[in-house]
C-alpha positions in Angstrom: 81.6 115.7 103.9 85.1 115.4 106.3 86.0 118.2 107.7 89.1 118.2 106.4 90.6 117.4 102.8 93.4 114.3 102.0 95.9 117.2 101.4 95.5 119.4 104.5 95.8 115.8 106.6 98.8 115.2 104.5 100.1 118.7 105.2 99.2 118.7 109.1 100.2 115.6 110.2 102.8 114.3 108.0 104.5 117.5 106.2 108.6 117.9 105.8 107.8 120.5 108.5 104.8 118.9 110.8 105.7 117.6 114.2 102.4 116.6 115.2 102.6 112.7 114.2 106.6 112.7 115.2 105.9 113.6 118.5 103.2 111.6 119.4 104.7 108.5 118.4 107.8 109.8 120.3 105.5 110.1 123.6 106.0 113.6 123.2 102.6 114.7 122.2 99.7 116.1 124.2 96.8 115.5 124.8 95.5 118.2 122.7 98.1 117.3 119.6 96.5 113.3 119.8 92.9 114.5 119.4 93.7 117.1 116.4 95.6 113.8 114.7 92.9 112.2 115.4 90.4 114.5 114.2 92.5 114.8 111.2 92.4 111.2 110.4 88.9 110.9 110.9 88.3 113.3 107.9 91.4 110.9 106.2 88.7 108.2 106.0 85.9 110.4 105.0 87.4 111.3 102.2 87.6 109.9 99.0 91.5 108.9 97.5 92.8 110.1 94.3 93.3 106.9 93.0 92.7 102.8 93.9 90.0 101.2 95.7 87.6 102.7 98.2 87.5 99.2 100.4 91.7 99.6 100.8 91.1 103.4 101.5 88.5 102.7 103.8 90.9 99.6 105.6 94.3 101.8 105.4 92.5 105.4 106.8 90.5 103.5 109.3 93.4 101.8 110.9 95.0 104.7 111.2 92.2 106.5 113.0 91.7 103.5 115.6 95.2 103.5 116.2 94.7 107.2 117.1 92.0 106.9 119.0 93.9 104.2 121.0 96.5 107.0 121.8 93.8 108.9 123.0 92.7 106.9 125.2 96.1 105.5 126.5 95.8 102.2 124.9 99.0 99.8 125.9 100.6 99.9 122.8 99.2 102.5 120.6 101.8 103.9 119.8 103.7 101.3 118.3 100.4 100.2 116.4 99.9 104.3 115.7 103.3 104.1 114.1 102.8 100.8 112.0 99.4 102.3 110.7 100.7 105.4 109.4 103.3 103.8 106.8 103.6 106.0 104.2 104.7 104.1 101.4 102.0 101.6 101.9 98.9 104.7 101.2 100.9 106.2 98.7 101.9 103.4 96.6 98.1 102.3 96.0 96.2 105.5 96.4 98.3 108.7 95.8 97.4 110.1 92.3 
């Protein structure tokens, strides 16, 4: 069971009023800040999406968590790929319900 739902990932790192993924791909987070996201997006692929296929679920979250786990570890480039894994539109558009 993640440890944390779709919606409260939503709401944490990608809210109208979160911070936490804006500043981390704006080299602004810490190091504390890149594991929560991290942590968060772990439970992301966990979970189970409203709607669509599990396999594109499963290959959308998990890129997103490796690319977080890249900025964790100070990965050249991880936050660039961080920031191409984490479009919006392309989760939404296939698995929002």
């Amino acid at each position: 069971k993640p440890k944390h739902t779709i919606k409260e990932v939503m709401k944490v790192a990608h809210g109208k009023d979160s911070t936490l993924l804006k500043n981390i791909i704006a080299g602004k987070g810490t190091a504390e800040e890149k594991q929560q996201l991290l942590d968060l997006y772990i439970s992301m692929f966990e979970g189970k999406p409203s709607k669509g296929d599990e396999d594109s679920w499963k290959m959308l979250a998990g890129n997103a968590a490796l690319a977080a786990a890249k900025v964790v570890v100070g990965r050249e480039g991880a936050t660039k790929e961080l920031e191409t894994a984490t479009n919006c539109k392309a989760c939404h558009s296939v698995h929002k319900g």
